[in-house]
PDB file with one MODEL, atoms N, CA, C and O in Angstrom:
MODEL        1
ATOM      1  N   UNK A   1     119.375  70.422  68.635  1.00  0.00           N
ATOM      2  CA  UNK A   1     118.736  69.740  67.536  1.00  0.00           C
ATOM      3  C   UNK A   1     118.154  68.396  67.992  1.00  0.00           C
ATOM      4  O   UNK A   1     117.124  67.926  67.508  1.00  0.00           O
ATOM      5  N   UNK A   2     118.719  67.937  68.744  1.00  0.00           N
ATOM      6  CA  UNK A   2     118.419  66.214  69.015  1.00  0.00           C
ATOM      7  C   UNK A   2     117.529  66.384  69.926  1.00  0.00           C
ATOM      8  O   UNK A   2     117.024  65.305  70.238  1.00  0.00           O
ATOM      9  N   UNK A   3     116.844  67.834  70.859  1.00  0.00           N
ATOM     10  CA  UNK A   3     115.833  67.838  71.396  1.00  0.00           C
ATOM     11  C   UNK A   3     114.424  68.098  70.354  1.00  0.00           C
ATOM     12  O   UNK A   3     113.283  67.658  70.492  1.00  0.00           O
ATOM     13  N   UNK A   4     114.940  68.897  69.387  1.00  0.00           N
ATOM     14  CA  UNK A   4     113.413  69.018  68.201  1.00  0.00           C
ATOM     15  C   UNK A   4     113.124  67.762  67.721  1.00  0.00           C
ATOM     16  O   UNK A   4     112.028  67.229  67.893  1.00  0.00           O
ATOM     17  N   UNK A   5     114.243  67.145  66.999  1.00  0.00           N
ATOM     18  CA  UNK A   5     114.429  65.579  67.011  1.00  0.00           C
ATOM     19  C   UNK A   5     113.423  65.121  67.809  1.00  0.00           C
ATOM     20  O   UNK A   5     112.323  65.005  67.268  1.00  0.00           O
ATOM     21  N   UNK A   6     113.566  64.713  69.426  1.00  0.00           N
ATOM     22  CA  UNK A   6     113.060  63.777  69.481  1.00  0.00           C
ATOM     23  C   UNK A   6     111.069  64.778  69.963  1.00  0.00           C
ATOM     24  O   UNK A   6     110.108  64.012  70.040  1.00  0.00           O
ATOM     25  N   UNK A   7     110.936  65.555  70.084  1.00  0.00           N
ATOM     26  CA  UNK A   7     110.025  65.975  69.771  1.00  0.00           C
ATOM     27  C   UNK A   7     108.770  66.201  68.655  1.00  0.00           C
ATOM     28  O   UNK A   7     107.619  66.597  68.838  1.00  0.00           O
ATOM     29  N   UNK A   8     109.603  65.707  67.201  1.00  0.00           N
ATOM     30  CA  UNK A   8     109.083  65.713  66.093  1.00  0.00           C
ATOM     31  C   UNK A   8     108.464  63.594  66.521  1.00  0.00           C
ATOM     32  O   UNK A   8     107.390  63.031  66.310  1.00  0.00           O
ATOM     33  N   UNK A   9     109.519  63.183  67.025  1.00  0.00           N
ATOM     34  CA  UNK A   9     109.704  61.193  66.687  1.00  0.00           C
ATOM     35  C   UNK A   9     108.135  61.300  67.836  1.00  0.00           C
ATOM     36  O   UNK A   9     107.224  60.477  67.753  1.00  0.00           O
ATOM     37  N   UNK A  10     108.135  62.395  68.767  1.00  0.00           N
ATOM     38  CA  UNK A  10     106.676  61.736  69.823  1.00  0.00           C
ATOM     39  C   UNK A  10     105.852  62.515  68.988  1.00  0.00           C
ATOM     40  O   UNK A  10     104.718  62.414  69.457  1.00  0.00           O
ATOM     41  N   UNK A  11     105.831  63.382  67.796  1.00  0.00           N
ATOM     42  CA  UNK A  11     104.431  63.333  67.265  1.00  0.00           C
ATOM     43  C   UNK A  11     104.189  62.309  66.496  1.00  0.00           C
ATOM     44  O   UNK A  11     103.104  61.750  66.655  1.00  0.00           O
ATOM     45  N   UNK A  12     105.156  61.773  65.432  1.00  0.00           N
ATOM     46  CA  UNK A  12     104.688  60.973  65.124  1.00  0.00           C
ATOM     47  C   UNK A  12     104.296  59.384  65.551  1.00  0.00           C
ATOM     48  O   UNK A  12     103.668  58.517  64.944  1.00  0.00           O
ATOM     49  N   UNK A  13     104.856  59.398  66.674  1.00  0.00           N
ATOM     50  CA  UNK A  13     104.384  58.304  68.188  1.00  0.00           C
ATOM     51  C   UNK A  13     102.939  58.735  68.148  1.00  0.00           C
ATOM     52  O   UNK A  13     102.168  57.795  67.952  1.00  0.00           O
ATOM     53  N   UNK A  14     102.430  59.813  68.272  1.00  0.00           N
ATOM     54  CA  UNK A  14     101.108  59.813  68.736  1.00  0.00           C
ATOM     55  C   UNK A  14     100.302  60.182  67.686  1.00  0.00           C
ATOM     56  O   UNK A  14      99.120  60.321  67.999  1.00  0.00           O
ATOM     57  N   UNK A  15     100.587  60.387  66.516  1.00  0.00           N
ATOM     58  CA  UNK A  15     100.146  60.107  65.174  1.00  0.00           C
ATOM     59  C   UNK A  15      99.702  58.656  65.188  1.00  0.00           C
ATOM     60  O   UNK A  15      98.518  58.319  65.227  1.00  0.00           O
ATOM     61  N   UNK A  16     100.859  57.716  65.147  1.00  0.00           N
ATOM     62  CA  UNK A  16     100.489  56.161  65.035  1.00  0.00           C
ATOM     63  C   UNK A  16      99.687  55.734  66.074  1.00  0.00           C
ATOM     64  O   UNK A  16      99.087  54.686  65.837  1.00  0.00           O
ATOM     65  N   UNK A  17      99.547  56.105  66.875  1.00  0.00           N
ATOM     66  CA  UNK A  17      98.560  55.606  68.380  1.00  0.00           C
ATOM     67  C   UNK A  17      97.496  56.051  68.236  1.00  0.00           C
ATOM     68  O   UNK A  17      96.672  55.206  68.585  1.00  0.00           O
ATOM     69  N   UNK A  18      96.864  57.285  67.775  1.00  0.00           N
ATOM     70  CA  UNK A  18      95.730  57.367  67.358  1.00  0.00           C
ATOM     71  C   UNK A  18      95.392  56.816  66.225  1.00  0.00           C
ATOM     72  O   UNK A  18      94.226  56.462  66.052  1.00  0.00           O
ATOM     73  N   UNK A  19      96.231  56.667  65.376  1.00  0.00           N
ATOM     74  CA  UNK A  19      95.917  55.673  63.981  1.00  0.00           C
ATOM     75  C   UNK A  19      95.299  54.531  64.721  1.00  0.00           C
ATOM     76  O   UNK A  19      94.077  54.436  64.838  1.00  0.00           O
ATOM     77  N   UNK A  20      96.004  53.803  65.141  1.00  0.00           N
ATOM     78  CA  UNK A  20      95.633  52.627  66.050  1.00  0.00           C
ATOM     79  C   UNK A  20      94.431  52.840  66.854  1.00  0.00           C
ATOM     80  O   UNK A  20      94.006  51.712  67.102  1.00  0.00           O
ATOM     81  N   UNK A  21      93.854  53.502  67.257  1.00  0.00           N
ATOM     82  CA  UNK A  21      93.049  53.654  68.255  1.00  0.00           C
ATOM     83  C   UNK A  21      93.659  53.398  69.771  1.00  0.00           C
ATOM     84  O   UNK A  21      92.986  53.151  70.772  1.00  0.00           O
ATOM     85  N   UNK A  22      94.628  53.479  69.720  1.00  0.00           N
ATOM     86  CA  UNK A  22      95.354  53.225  71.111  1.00  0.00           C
ATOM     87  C   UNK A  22      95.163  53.667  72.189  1.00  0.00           C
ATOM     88  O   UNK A  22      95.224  52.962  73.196  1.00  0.00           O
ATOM     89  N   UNK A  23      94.827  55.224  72.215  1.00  0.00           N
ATOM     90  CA  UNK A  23      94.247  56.220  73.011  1.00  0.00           C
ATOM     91  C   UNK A  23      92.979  55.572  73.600  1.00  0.00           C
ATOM     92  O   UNK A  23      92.970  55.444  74.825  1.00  0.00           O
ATOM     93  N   UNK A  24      91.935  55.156  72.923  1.00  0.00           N
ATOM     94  CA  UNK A  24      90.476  54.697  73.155  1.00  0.00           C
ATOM     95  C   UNK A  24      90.877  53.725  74.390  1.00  0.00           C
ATOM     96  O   UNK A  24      90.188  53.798  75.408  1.00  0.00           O
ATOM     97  N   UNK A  25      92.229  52.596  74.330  1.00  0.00           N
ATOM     98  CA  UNK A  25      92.516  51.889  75.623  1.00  0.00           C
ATOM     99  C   UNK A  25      92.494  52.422  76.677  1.00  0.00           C
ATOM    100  O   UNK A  25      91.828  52.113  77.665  1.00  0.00           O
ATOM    101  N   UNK A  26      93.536  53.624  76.482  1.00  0.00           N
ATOM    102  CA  UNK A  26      93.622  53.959  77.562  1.00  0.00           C
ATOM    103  C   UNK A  26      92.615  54.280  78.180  1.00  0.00           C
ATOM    104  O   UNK A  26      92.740  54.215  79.403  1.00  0.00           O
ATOM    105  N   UNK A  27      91.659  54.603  77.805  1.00  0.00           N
ATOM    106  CA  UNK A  27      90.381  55.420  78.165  1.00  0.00           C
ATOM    107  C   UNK A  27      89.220  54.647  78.884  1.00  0.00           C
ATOM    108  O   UNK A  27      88.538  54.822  79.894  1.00  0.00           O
ATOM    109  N   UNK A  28      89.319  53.696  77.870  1.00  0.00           N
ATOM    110  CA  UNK A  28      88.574  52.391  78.906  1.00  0.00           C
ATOM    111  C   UNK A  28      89.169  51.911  79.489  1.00  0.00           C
ATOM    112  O   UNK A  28      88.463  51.074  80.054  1.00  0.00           O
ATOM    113  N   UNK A  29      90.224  51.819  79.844  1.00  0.00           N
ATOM    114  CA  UNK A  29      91.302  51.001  81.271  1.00  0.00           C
ATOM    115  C   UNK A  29      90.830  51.985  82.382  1.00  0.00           C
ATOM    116  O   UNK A  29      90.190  51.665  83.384  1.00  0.00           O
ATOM    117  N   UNK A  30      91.290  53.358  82.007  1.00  0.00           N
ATOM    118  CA  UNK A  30      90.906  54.009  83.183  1.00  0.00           C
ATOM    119  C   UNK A  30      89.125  53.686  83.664  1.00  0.00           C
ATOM    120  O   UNK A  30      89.028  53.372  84.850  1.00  0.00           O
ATOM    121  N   UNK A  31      88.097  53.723  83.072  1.00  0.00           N
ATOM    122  CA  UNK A  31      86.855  53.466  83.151  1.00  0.00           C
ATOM    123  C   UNK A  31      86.943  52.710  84.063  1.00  0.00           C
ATOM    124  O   UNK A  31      86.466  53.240  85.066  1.00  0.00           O
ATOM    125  N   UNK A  32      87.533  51.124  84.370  1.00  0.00           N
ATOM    126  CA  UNK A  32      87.393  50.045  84.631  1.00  0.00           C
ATOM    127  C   UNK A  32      87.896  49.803  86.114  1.00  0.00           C
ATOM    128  O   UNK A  32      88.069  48.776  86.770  1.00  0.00           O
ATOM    129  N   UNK A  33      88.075  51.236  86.402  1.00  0.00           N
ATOM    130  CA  UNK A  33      89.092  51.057  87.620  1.00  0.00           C
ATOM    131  C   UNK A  33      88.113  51.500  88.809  1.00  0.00           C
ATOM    132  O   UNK A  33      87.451  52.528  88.666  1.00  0.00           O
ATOM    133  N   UNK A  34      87.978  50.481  90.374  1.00  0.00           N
ATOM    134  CA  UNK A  34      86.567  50.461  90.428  1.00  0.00           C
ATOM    135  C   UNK A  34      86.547  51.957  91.642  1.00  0.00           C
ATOM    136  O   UNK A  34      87.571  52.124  92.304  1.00  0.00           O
ATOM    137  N   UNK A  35      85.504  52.824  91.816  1.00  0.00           N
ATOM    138  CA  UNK A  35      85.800  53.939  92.517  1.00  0.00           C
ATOM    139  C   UNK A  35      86.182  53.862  94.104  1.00  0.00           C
ATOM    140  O   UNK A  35      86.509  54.913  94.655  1.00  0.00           O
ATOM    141  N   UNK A  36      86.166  53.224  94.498  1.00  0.00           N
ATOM    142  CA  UNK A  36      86.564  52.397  96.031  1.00  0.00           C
ATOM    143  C   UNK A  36      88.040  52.301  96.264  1.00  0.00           C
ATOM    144  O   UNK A  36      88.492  52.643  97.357  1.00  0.00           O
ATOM    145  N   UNK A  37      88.966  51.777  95.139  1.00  0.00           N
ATOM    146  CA  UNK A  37      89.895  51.465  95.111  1.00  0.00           C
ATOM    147  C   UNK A  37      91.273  51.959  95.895  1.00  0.00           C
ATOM    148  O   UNK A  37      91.627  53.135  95.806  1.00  0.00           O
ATOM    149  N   UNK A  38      91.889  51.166  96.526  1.00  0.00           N
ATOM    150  CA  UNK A  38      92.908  51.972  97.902  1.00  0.00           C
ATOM    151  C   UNK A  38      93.759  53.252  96.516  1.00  0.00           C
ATOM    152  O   UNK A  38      93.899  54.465  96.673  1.00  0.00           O
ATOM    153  N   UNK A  39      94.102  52.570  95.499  1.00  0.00           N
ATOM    154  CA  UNK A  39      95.298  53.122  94.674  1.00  0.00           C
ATOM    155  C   UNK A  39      94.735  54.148  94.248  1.00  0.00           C
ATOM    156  O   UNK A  39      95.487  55.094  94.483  1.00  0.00           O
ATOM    157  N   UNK A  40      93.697  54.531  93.681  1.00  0.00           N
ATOM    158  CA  UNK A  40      92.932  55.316  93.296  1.00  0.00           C
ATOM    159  C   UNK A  40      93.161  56.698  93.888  1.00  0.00           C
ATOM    160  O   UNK A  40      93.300  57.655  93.126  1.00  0.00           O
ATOM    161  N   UNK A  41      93.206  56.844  95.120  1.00  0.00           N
ATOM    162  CA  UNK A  41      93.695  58.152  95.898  1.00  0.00           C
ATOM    163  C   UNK A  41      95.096  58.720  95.925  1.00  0.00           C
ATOM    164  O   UNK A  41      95.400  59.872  96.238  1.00  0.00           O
ATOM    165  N   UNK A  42      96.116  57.486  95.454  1.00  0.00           N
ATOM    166  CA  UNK A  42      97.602  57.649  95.536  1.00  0.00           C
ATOM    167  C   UNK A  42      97.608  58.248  94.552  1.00  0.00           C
ATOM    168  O   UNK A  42      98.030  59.404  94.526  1.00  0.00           O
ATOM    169  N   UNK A  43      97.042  57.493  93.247  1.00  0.00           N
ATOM    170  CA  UNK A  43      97.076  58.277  91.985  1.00  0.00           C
ATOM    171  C   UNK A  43      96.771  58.929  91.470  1.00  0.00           C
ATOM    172  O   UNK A  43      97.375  59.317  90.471  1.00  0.00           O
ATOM    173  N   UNK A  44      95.397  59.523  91.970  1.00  0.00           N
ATOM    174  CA  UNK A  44      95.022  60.799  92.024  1.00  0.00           C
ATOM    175  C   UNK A  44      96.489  61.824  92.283  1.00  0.00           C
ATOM    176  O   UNK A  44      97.218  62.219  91.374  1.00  0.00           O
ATOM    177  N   UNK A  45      96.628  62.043  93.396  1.00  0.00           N
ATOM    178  CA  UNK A  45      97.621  62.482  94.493  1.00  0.00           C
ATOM    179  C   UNK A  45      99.150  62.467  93.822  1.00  0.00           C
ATOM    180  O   UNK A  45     100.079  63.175  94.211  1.00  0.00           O
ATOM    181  N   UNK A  46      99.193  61.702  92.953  1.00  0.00           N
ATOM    182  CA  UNK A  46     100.508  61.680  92.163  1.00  0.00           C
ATOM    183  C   UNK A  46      99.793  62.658  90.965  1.00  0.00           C
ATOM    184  O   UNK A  46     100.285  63.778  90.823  1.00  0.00           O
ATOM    185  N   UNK A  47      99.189  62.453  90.508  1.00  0.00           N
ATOM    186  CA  UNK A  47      99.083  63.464  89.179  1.00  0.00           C
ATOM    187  C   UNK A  47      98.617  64.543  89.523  1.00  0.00           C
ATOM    188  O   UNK A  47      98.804  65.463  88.727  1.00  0.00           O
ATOM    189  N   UNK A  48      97.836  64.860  90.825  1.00  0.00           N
ATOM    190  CA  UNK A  48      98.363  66.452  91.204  1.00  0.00           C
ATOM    191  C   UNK A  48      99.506  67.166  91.192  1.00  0.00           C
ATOM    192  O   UNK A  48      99.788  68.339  90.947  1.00  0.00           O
ATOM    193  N   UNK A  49     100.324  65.841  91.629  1.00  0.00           N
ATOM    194  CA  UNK A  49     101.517  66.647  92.266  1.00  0.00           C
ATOM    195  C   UNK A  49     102.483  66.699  90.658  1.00  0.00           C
ATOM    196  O   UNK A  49     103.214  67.640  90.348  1.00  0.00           O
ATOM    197  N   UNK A  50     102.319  65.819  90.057  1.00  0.00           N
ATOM    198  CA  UNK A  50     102.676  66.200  88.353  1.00  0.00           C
ATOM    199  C   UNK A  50     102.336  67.662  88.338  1.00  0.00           C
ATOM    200  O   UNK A  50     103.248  68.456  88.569  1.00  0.00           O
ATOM    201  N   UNK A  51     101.079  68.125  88.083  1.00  0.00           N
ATOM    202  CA  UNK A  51     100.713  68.975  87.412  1.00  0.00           C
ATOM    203  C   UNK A  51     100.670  70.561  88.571  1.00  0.00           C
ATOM    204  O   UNK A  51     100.564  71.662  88.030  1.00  0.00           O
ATOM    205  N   UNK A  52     100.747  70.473  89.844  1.00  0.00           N
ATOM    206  CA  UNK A  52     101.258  71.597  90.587  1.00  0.00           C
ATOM    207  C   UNK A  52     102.877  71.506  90.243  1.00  0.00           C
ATOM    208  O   UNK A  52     103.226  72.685  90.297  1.00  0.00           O
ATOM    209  N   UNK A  53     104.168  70.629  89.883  1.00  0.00           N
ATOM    210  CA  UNK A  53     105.147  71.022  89.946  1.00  0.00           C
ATOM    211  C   UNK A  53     105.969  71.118  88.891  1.00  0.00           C
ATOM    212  O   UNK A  53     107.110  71.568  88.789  1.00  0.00           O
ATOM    213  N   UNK A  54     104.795  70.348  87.663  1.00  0.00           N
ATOM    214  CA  UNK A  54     104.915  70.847  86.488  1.00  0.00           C
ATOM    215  C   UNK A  54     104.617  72.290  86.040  1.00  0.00           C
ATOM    216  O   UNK A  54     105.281  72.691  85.084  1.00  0.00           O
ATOM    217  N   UNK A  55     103.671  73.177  86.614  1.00  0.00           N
ATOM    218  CA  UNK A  55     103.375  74.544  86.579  1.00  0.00           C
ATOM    219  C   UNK A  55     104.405  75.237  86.983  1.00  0.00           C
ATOM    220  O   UNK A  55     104.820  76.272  86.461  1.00  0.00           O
ATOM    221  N   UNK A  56     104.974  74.521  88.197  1.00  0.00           N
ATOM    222  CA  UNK A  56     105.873  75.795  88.350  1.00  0.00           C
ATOM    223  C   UNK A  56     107.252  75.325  87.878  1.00  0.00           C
ATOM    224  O   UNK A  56     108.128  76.054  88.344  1.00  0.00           O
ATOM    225  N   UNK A  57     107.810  74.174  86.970  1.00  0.00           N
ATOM    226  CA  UNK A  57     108.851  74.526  85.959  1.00  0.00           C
ATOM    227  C   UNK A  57     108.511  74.939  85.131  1.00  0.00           C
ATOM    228  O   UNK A  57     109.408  75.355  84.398  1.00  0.00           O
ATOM    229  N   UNK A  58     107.311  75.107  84.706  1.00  0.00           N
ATOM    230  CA  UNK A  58     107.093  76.074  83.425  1.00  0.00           C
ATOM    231  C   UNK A  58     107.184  77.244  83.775  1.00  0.00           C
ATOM    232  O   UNK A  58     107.287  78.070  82.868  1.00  0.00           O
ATOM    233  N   UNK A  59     107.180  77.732  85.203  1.00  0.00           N
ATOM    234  CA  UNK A  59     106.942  79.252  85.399  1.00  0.00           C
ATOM    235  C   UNK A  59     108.581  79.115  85.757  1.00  0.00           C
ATOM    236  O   UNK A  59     109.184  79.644  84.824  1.00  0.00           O
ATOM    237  N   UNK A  60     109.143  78.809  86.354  1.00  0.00           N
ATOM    238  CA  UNK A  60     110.404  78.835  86.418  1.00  0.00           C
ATOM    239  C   UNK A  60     111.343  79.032  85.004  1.00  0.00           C
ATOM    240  O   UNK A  60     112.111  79.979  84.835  1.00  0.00           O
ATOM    241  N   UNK A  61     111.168  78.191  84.262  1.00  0.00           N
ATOM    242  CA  UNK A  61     111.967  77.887  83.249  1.00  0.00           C
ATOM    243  C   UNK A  61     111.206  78.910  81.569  1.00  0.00           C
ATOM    244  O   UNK A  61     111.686  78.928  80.436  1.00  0.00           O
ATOM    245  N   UNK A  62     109.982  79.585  82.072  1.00  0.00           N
ATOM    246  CA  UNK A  62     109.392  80.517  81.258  1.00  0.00           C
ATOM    247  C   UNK A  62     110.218  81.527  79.699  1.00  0.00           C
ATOM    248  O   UNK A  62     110.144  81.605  78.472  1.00  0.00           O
ATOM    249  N   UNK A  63     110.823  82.007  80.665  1.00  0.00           N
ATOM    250  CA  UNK A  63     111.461  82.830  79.368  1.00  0.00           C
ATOM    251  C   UNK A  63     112.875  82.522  78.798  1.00  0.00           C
ATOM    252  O   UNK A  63     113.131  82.724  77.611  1.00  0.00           O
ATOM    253  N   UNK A  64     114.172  81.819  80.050  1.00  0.00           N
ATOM    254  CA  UNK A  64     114.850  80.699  79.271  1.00  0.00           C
ATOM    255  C   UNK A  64     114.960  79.844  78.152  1.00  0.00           C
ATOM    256  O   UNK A  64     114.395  78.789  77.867  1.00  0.00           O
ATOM    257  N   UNK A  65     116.203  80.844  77.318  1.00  0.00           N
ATOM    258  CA  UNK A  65     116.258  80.082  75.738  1.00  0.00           C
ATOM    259  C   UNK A  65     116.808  78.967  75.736  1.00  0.00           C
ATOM    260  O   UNK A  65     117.385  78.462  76.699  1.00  0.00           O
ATOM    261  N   UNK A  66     116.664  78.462  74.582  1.00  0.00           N
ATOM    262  CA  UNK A  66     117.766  77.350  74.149  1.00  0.00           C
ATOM    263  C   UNK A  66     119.034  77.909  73.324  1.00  0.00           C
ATOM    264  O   UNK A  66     119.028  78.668  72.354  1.00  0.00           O
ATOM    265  N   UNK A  67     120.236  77.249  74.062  1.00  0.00           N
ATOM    266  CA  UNK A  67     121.612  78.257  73.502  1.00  0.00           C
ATOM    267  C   UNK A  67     121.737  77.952  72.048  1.00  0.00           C
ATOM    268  O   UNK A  67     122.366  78.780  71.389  1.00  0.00           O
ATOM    269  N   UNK A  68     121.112  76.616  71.253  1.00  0.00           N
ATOM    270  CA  UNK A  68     121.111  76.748  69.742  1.00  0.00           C
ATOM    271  C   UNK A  68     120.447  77.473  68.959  1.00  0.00           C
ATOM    272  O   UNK A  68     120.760  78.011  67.897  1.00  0.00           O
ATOM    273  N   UNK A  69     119.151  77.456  69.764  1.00  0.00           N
ATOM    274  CA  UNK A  69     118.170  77.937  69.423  1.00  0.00           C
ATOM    275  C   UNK A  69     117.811  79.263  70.019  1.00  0.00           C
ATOM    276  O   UNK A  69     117.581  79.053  71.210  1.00  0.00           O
ATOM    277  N   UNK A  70     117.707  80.119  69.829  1.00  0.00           N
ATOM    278  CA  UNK A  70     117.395  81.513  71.127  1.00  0.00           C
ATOM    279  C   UNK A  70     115.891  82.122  70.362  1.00  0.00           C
ATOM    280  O   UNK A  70     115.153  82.918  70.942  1.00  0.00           O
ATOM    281  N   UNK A  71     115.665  81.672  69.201  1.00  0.00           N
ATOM    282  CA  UNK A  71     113.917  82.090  69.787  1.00  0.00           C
ATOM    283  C   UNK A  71     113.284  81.407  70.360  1.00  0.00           C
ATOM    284  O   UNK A  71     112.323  81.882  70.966  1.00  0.00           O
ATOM    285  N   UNK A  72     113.571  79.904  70.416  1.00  0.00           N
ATOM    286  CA  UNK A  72     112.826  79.162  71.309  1.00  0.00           C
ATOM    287  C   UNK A  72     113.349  79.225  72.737  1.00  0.00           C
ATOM    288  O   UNK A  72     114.555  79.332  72.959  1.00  0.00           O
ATOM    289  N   UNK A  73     112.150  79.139  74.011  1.00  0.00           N
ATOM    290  CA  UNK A  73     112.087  79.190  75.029  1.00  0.00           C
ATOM    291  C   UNK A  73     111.589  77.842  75.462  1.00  0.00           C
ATOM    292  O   UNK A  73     110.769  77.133  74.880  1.00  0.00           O
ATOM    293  N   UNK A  74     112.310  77.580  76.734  1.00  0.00           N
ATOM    294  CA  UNK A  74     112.470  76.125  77.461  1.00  0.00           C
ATOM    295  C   UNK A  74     111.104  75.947  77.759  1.00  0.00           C
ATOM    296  O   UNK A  74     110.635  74.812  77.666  1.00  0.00           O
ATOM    297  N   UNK A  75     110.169  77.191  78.211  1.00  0.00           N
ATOM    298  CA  UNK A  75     108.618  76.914  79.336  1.00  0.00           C
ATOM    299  C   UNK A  75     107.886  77.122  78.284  1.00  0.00           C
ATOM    300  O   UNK A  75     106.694  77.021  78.571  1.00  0.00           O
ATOM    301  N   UNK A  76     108.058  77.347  77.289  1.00  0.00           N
ATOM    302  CA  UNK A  76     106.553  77.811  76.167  1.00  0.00           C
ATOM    303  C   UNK A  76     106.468  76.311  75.945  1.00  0.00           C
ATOM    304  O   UNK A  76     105.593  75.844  75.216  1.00  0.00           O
TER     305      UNK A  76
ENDMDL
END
């Protein structure tokens, strides 16, 4: 339960942040960042590696229920 919990508290986190226009920051921060930049390649290079090893806990953790919950699955 205290995982739907806090899953319901980050929509409405990102309910209020788009209320705010908060998102739009982020968007122009990134803009501003100049293409030359040494960090620029690290961080690239980090959010690959987010999203190749995020794929494969989702493929890992795919059909794995939750023991409160057993129609819900951990990777959906």
């Amino acid at each position: 339960m205290a995982i739907l919990l806090t899953i319901v508290l980050t929509f409405f986190g990102a309910a209020a942040c788009y209320h705010r226009h908060a998102y739009e920051r982020l968007v122009r921060g990134a803009g501003n960042v100049p293409p030359n930049a040494a960090d620029s390649r690290a961080a690239c290079e980090a959010l690959g590696g987010m999203v190749i090893w995020g794929a494969k806990l989702v493929a890992a953790t795919w059909y794995q229920s939750i023991t409160e919950f057993p129609a819900l699955f951990v990777g959906a």
